[in-house]
N, C-alpha and C positions, 0 to 999 in steps of 0.2 A: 504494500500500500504506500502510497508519495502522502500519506499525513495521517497522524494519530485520529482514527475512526469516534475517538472518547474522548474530545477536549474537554477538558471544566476550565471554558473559559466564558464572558460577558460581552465579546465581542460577537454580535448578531452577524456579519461579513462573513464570520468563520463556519456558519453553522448552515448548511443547505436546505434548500425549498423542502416545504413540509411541515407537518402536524409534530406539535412540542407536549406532552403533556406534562403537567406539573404537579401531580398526584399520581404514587404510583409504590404500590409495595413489594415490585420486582427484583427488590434486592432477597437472595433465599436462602432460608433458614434461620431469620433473626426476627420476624415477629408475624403475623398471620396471614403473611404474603405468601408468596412464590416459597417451597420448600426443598426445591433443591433447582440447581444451576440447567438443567434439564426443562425442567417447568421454566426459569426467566428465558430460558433462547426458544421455547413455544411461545412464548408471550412476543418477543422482541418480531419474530415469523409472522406472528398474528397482528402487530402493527402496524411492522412496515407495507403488507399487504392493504393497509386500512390508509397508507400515505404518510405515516409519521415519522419522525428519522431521529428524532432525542426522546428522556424521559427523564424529570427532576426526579431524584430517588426518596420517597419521603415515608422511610421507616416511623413507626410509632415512637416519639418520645415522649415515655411515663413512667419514672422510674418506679412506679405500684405494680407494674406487670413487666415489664421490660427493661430492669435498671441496667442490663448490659449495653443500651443502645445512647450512646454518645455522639456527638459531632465529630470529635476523635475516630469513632469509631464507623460512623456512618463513611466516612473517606476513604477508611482502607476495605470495608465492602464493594464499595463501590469502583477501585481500582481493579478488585479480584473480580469481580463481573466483566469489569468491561475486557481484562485481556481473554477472558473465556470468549465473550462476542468476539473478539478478531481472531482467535483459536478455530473459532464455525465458520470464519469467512464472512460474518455480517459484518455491515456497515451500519452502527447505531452509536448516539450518543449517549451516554449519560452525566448527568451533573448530580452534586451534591444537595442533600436539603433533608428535612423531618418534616414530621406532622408531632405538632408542641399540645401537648394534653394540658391547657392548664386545669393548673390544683393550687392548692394554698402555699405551698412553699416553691411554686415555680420561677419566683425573680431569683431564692437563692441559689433553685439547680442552674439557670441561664446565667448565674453569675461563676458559679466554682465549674460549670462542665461546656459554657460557651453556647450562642445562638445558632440551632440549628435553621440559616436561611437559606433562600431557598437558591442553587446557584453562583453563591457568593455574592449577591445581592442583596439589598438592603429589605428585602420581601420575607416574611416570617409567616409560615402557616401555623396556626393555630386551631382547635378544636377543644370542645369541652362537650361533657354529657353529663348536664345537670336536672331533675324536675323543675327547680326553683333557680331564676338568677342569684349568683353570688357575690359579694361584692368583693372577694379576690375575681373577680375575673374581672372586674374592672382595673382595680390596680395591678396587675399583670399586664391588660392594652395600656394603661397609662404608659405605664413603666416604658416596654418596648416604645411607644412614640414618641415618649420622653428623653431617649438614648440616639432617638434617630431611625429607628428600623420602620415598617408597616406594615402590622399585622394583617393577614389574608385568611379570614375563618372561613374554615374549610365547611359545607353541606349544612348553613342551618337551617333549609329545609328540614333537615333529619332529626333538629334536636327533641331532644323531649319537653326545653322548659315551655311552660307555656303561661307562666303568670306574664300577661304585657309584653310578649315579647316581642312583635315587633314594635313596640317605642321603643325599648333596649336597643335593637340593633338601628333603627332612628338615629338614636342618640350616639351608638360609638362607631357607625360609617358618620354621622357629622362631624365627628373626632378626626378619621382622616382613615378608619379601618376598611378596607374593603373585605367586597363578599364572593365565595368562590360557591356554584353550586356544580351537583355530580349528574350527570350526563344518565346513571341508570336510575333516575328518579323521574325523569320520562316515562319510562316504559311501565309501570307501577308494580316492578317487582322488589320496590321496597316499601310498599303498602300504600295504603290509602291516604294516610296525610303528607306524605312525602309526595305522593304525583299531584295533588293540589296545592301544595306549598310552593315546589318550585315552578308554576307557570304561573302563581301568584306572585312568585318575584320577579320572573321575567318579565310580567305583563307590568310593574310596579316599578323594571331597571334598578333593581336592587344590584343584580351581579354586574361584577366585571370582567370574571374570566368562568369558565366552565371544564369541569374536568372528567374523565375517566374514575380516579378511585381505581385503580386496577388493582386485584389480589391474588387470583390463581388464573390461570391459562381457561379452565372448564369456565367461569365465570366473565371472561372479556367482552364474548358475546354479545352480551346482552347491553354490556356497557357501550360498546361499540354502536349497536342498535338506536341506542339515544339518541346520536348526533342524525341519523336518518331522520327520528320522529322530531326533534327540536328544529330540525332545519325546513321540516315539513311545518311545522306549526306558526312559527318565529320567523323564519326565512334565512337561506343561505348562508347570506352575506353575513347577516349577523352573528350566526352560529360560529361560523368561520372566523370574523373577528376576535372570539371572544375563546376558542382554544387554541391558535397562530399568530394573527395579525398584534392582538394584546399583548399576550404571552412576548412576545418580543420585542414589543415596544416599555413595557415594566420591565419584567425579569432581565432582559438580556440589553436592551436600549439605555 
């Protein structure tokens, strides 16, 4: 090959036409992703077929279930993927990032184990699954847009809280957070208030960007599906903008 198939770099020039997804738990064996390197190169077959040609890698970071999963350590997965991919002859990128659980003690793990963003980027996924808002999850977004970073909450279509929630998220996208929704929440095989949620925020331009969620190879399907029906619904263009055209112009611009 005339160039490294796996930059982790910011420069959008370096990185070829195509679908970028920025959710994605194809790194395998370290959380309820891809469980072995087998499964990520059927996943990577299964995208580039679909037109995508990078994937930000965003393990769970929560040290309650997964305290092996570091920034530190999300980097050297993510090396040992990608020389597998050039090992099979593919040409795919991967970049670095998490998916940031907060909890109540999340400023001090972002402080002793470092921000998993997304890319090298100043974009910080975050997710929480609360019934009730909590007022750490406020100071956690504070925190990150206080340092500089912006946080990108990942599917709150999906969440459970439901006291006011959308003034909550009102109130901290007018902060400056944005909102990322999942692409298999289209198809309503993640229930019934999640397929009405997210065309409630579409219809509403809540999100900014939309993602896959990818987990296991049997399960892309369906994710993949999404962007068919959103783009059916929503229109092209915009669906388009909104997992490439964005994506590159935030994470990588």
């Amino acid at each position: 090959m005339n160039q490294d198939p796996n930059p982790q770099t910011s420069d959008p020039t370096d990185i070829p036409p195509g679908r970028i997804d920025i959710h994605s738990h194809i790194l395998p064996g370290i959380d309820d992703g891809c469980t072995t390197v087998l499964e990520s190169l059927e996943s990577v077959r299964a995208l580039t077929a679909h037109g995508y040609v990078g994937t930000i890698c965003t393990p769970h970071c929560w040290p309650n279930s997964y305290p092996h999963i570091t920034p530190k350590h999300i980097k050297a997965w993510r090396d040992a993927l990608a020389q597998e991919i050039e090992k099979a002859g593919l040409e795919y990128a991967l970049w670095t990032g998490g998916e940031l659980r907060l909890f109540p003690n999340v400023i001090q793990w972002m402080q002793a184990n470092g921000v998993p963003t997304l890319a090298d980027s100043r974009y910080v996924r975050c997710d929480f699954w609360e019934p009730r808002w909590k007022d750490w999850i406020d100071e956690a977004l504070d925190w990150l847009l206080a340092v500089g970073y912006t946080p990108l909450l990942a599917h709150p279509e999906r969440s459970p809280t439901r006291d006011d929630y959308e003034d909550h998220l009102d109130r901290i996208t007018a902060k400056g957070v944005l909102l990322q929704g999942n692409l298999r929440c289209f198809t309503g095989e993640e229930g019934h208030y999640p397929d009405q949620a997210v065309r409630q925020y579409m219809n509403e331009g809540r999100y900014t960007l939309l993602a896959l969620d990818m987990h296991r190879p049997e399960a892309l399907q369906g994710r993949l599906d999404g962007i068919a029906i959103a783009s059916e619904e929503f229109g092209e263009e915009k669906i388009n903008a909104m997992i490439d055209d964005e994506v590159r112009r935030l994470i990588f611009g």
